[in-house]
N, CA, C and O atoms as a printed pandas DataFrame, in Angstrom:
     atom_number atom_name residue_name chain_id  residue_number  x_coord  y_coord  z_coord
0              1         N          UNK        A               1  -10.316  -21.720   -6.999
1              2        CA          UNK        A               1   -9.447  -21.266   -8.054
2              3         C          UNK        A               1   -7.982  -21.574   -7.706
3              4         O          UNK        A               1   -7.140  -21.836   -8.564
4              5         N          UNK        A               2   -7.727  -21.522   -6.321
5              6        CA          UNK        A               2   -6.043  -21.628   -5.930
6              7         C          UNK        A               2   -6.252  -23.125   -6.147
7              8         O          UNK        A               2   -5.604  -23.511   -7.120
8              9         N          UNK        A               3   -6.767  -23.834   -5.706
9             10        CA          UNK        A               3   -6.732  -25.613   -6.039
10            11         C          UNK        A               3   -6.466  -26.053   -7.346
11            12         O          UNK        A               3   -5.923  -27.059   -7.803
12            13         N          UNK        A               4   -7.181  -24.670   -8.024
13            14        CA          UNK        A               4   -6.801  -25.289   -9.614
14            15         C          UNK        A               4   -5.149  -24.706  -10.152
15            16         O          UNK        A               4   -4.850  -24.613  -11.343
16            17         N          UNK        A               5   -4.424  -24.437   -9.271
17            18        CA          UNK        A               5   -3.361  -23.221   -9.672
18            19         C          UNK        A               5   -3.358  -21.936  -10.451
19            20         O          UNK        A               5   -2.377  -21.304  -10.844
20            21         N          UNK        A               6   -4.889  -21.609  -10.632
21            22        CA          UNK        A               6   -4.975  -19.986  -10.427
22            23         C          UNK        A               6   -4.334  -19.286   -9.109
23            24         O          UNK        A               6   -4.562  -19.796   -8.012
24            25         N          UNK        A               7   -3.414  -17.945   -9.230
25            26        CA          UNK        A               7   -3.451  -17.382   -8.504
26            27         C          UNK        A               7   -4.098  -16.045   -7.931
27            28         O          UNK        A               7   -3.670  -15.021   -8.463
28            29         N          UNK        A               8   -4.572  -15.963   -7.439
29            30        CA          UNK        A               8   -5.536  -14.605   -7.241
30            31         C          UNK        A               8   -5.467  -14.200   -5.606
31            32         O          UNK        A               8   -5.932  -14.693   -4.578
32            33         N          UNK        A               9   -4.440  -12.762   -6.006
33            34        CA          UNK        A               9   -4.379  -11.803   -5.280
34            35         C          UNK        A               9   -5.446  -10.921   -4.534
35            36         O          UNK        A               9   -5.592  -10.806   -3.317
36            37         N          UNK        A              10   -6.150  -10.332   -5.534
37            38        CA          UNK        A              10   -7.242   -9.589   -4.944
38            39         C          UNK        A              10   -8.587   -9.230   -6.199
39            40         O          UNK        A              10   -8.545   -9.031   -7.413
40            41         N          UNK        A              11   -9.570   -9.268   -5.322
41            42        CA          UNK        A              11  -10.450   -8.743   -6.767
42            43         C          UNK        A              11  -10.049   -6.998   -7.069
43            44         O          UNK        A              11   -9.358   -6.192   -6.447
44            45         N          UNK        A              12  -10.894   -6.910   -8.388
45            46        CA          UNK        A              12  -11.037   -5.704   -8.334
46            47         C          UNK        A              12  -12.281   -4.848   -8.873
47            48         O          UNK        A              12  -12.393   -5.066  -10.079
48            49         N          UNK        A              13  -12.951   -4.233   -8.556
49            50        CA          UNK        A              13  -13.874   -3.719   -8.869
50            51         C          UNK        A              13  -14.117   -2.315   -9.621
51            52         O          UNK        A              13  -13.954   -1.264   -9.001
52            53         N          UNK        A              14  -14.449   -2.321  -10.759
53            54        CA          UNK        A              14  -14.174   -1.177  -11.453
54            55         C          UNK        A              14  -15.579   -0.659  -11.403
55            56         O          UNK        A              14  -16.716   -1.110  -11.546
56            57         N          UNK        A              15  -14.771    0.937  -11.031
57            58        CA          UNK        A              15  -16.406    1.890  -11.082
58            59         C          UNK        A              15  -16.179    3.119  -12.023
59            60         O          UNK        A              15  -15.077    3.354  -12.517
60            61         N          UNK        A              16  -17.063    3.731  -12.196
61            62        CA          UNK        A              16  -17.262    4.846  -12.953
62            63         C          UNK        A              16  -18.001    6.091  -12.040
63            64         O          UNK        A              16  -18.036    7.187  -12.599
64            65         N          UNK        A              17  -18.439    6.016  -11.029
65            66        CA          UNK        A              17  -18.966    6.877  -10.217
66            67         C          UNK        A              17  -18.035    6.745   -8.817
67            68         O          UNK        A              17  -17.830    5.856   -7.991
68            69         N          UNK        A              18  -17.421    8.660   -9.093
69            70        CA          UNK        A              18  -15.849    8.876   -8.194
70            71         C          UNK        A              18  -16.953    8.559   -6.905
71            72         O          UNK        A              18  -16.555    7.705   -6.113
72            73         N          UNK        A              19  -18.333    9.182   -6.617
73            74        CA          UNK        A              19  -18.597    9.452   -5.014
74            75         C          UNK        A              19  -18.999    8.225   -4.657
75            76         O          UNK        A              19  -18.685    7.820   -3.538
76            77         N          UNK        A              20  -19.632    7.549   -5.379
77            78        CA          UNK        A              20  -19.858    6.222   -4.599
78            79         C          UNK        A              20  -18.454    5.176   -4.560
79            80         O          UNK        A              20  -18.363    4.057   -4.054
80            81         N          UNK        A              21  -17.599    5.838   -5.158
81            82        CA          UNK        A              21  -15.734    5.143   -4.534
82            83         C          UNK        A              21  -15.493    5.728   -3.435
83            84         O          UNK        A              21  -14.905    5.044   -2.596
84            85         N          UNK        A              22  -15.778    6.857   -3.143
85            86        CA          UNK        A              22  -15.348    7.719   -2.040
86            87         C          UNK        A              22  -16.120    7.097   -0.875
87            88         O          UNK        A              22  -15.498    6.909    0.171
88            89         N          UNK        A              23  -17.685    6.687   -0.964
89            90        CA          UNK        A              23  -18.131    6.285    0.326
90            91         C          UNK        A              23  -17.582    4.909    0.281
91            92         O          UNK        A              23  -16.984    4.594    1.310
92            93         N          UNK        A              24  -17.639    3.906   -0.759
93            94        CA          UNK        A              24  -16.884    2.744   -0.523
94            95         C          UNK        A              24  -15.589    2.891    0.148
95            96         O          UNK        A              24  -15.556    1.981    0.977
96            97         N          UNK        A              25  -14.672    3.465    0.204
97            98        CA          UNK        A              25  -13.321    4.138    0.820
98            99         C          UNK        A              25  -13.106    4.516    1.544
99           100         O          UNK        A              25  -11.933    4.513    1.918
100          101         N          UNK        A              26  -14.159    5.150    2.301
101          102        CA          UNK        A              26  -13.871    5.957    3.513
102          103         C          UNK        A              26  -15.464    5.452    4.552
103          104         O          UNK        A              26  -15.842    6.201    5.453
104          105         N          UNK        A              27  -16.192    4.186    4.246
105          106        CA          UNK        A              27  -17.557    4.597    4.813
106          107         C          UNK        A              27  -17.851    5.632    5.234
107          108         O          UNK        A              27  -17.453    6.585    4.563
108          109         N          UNK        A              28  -18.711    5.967    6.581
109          110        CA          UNK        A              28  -19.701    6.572    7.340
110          111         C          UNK        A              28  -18.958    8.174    6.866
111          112         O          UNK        A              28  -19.463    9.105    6.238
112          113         N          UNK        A              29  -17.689    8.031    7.408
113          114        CA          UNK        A              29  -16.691    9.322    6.894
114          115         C          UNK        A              29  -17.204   10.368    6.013
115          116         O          UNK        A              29  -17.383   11.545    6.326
116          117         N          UNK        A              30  -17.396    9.887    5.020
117          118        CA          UNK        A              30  -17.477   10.857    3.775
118          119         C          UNK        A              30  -18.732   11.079    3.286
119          120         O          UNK        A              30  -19.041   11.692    2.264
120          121         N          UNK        A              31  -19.450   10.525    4.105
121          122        CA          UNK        A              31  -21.237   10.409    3.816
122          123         C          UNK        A              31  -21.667   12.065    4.340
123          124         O          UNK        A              31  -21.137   12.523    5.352
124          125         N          UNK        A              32  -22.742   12.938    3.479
125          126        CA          UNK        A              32  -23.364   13.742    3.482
126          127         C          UNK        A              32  -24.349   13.855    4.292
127          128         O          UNK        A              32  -24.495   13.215    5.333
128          129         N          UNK        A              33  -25.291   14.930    3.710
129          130        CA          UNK        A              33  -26.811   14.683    4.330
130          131         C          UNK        A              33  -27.323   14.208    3.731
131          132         O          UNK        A              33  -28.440   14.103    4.237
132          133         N          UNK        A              34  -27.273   13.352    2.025
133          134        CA          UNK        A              34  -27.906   12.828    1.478
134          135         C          UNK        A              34  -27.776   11.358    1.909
135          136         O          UNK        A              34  -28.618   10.466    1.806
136          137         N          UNK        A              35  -26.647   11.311    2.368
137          138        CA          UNK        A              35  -26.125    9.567    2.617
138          139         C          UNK        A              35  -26.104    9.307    3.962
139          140         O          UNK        A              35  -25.417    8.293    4.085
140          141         N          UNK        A              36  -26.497    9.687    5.077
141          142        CA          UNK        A              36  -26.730    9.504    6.333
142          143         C          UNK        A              36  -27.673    8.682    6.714
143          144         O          UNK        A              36  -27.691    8.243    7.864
144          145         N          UNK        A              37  -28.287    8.464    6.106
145          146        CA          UNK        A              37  -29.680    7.301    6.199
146          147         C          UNK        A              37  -29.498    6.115    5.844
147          148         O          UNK        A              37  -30.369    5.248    5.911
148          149         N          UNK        A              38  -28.201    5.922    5.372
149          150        CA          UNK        A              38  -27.392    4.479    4.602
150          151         C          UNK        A              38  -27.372    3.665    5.965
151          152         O          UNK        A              38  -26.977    4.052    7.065
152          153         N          UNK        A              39  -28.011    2.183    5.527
153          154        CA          UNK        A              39  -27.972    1.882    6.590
154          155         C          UNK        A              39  -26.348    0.919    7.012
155          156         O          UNK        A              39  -25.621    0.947    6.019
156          157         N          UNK        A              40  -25.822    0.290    7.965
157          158        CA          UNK        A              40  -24.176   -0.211    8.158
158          159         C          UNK        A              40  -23.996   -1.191    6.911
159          160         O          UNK        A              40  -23.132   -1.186    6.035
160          161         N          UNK        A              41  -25.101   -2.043    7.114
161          162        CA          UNK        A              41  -25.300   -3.017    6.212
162          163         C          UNK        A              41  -24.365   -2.720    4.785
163          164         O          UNK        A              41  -23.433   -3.411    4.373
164          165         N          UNK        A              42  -24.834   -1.670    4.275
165          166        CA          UNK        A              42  -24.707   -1.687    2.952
166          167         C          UNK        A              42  -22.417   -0.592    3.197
167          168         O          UNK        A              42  -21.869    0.164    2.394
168          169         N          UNK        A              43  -22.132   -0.867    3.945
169          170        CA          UNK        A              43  -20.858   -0.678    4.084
170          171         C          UNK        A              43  -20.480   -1.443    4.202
171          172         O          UNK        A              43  -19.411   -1.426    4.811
172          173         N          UNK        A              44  -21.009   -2.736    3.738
173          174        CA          UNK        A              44  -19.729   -3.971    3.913
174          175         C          UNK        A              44  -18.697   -3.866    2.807
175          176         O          UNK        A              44  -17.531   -4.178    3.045
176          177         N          UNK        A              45  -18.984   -3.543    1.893
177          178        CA          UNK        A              45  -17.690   -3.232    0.809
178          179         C          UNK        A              45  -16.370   -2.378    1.353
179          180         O          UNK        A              45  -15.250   -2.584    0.887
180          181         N          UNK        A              46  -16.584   -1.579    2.199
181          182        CA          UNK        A              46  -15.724   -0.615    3.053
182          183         C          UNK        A              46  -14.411   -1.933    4.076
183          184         O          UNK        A              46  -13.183   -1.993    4.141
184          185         N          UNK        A              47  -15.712   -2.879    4.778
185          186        CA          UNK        A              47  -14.832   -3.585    5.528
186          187         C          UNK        A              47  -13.992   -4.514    4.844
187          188         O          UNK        A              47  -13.028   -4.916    5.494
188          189         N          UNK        A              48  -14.142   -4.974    3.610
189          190        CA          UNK        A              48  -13.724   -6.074    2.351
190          191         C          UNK        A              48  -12.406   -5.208    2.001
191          192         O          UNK        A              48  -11.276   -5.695    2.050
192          193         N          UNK        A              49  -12.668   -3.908    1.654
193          194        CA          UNK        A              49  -11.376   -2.842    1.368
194          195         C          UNK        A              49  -10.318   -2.993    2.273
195          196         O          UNK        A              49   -9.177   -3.404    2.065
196          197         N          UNK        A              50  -10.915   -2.558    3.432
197          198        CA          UNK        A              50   -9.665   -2.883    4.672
198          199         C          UNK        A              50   -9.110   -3.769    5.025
199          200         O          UNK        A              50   -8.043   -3.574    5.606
200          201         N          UNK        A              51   -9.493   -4.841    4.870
201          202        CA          UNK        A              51   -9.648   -6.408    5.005
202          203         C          UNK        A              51   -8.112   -6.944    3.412
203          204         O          UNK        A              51   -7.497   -7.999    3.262
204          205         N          UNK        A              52   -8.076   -5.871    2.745
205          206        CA          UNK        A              52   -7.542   -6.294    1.336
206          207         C          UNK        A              52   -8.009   -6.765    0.523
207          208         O          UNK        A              52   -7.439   -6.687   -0.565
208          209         N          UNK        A              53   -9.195   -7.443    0.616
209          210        CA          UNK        A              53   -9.755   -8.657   -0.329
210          211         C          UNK        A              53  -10.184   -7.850   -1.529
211          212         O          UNK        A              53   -9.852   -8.277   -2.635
212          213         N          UNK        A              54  -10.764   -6.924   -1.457
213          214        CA          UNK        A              54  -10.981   -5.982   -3.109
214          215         C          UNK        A              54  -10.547   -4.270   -2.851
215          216         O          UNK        A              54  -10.507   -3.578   -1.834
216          217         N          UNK        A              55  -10.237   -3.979   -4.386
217          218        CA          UNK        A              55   -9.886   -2.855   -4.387
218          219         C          UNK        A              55  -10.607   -2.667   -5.423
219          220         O          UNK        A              55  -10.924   -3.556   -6.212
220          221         N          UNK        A              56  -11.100   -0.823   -5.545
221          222        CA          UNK        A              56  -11.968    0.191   -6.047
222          223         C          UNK        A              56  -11.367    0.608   -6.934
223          224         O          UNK        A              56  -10.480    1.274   -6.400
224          225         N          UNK        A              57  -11.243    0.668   -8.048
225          226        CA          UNK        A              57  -10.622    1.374   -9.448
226          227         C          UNK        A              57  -11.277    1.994  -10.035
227          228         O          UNK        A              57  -12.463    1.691   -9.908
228          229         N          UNK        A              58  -10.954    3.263  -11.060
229          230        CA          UNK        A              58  -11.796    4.120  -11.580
230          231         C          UNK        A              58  -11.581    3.687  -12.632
231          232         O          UNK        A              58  -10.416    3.364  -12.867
232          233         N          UNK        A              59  -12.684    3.494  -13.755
233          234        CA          UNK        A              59  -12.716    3.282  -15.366
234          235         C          UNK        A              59  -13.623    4.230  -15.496
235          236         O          UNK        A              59  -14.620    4.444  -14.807
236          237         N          UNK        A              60  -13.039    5.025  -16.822
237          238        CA          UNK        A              60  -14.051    6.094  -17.091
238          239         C          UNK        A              60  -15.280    5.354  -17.334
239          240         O          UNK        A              60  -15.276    4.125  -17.398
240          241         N          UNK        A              61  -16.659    6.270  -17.515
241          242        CA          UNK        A              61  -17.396    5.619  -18.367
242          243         C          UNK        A              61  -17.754    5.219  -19.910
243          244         O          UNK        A              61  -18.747    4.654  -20.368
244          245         N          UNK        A              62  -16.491    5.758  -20.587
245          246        CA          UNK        A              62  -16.245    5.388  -22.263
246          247         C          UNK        A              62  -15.708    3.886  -22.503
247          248         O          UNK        A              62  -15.909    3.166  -23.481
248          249         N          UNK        A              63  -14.921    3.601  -21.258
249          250        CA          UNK        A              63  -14.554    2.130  -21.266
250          251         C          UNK        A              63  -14.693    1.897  -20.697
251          252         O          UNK        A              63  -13.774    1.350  -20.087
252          253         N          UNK        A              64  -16.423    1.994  -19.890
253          254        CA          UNK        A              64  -16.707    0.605  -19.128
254          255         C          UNK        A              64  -17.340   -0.264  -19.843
255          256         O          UNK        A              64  -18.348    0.075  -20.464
256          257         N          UNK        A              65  -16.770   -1.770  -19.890
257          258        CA          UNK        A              65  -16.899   -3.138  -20.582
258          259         C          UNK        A              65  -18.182   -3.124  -20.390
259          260         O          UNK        A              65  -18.899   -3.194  -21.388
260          261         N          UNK        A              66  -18.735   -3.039  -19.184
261          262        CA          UNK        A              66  -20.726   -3.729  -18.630
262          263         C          UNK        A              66  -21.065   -3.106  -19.805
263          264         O          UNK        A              66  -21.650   -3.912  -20.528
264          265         N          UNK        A              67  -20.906   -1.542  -20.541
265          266        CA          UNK        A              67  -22.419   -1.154  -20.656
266          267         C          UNK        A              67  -22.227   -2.000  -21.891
267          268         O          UNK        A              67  -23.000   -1.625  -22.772
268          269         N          UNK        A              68  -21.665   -2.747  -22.163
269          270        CA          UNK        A              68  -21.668   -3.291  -23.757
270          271         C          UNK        A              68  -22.738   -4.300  -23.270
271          272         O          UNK        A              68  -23.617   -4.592  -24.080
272          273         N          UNK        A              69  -22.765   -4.838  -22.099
273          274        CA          UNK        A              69  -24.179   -6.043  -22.011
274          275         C          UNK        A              69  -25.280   -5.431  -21.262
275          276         O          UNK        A              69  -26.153   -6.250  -20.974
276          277         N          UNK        A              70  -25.525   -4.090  -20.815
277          278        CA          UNK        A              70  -26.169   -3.563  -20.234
278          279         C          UNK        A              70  -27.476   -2.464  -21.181
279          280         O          UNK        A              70  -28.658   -2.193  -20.968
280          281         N          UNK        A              71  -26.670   -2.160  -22.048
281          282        CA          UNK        A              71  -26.853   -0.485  -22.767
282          283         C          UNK        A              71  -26.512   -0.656  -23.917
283          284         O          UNK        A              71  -25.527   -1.296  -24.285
284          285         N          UNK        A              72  -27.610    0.122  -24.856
285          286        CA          UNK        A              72  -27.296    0.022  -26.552
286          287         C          UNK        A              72  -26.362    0.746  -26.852
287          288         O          UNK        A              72  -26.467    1.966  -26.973
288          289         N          UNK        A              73  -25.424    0.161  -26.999
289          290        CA          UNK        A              73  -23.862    0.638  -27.630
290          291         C          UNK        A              73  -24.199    0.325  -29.344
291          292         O          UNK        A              73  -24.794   -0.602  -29.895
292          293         N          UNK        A              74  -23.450    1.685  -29.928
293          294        CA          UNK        A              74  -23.615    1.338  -31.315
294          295         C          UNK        A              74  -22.432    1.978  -31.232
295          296         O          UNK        A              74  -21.922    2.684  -30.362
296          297         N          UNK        A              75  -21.858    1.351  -33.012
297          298        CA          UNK        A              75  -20.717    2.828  -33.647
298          299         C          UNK        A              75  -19.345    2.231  -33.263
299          300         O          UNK        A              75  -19.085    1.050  -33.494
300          301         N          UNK        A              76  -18.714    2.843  -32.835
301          302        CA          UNK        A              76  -17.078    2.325  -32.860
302          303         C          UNK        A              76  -16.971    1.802  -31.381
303          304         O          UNK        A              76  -16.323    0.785  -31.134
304          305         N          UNK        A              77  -17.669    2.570  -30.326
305          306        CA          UNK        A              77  -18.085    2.012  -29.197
306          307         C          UNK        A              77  -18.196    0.685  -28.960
307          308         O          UNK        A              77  -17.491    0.139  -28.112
308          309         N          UNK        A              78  -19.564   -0.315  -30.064
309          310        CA          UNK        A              78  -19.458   -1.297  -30.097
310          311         C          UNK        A              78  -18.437   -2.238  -30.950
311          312         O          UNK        A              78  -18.289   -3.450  -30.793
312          313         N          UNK        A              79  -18.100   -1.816  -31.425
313          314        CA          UNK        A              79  -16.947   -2.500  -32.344
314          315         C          UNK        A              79  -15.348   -2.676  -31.253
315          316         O          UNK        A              79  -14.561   -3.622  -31.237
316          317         N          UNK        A              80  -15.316   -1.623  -30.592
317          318        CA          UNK        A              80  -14.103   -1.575  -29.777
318          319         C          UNK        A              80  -14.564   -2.711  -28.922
319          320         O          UNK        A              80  -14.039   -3.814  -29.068
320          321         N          UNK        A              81  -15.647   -2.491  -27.911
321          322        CA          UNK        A              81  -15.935   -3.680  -27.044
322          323         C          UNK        A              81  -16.361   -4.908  -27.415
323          324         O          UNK        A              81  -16.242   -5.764  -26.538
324          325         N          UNK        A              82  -16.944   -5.350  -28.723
325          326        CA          UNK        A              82  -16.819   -6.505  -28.929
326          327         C          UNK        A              82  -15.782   -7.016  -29.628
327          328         O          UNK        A              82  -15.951   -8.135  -30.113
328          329         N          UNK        A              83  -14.823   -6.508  -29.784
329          330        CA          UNK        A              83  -13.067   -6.840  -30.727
330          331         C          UNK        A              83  -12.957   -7.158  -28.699
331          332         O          UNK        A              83  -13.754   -8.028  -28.345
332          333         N          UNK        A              84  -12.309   -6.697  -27.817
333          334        CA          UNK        A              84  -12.191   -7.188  -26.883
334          335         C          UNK        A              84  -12.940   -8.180  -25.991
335          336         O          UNK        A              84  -12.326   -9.054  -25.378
336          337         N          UNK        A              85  -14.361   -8.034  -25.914
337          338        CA          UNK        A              85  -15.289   -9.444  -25.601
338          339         C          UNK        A              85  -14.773  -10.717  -26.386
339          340         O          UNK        A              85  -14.561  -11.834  -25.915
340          341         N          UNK        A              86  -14.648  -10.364  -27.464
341          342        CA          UNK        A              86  -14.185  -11.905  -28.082
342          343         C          UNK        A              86  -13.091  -12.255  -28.371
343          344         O          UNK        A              86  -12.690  -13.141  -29.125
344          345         N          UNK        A              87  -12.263  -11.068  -27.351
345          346        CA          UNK        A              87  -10.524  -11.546  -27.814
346          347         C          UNK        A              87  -10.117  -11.513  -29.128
347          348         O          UNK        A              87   -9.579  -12.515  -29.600
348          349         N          UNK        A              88  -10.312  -10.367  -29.905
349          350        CA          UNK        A              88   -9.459  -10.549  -30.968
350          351         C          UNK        A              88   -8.669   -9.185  -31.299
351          352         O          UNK        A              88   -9.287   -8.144  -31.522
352          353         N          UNK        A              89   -7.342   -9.253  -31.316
353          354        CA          UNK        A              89   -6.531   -8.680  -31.553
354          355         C          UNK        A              89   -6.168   -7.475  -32.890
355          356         O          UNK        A              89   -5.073   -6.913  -32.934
């Protein structure tokens, strides 16, 4: 993407679930008794954080974009997200 003169800073990853931001954020740290069995592996998003390369953002779940390709959205719901899927103003 930089070859093409895109510039790109950092990704970003938008979530809707605060606790699984919190273990992304803090790994092993903030893990429970439910999450203690996680194995390192799946904390590589933790080291990517520290690293800078992506950051964790909260989008509620009323505007998260996925569920429009994920989940039957009807109603103004879908009308809002597909006026923005197809760019129109």
């Amino acid at each position: 993407m930089q070859a093409q003169g895109i510039n790109i800073t950092t990704n970003i990853i938008y979530r809707d679930n605060t606790s699984s931001m919190k273990l992304e954020n803090n790994g092993k740290e903030s893990s429970g008794k439910r999450t203690r069995h996680f194995h390192i592996k799946y904390f590589y998003i933790t080291d990517l954080i520290k690293q800078g390369e992506v950051t964790i953002k909260h989008c509620p779940t009323d505007e998260m974009i996925a569920d429009y390709m994920s989940k039957p959205v009807t109603g103004a719901k879908f009308k809002q997200f597909r006026k923005y899927i197809m760019g129109w103003n």
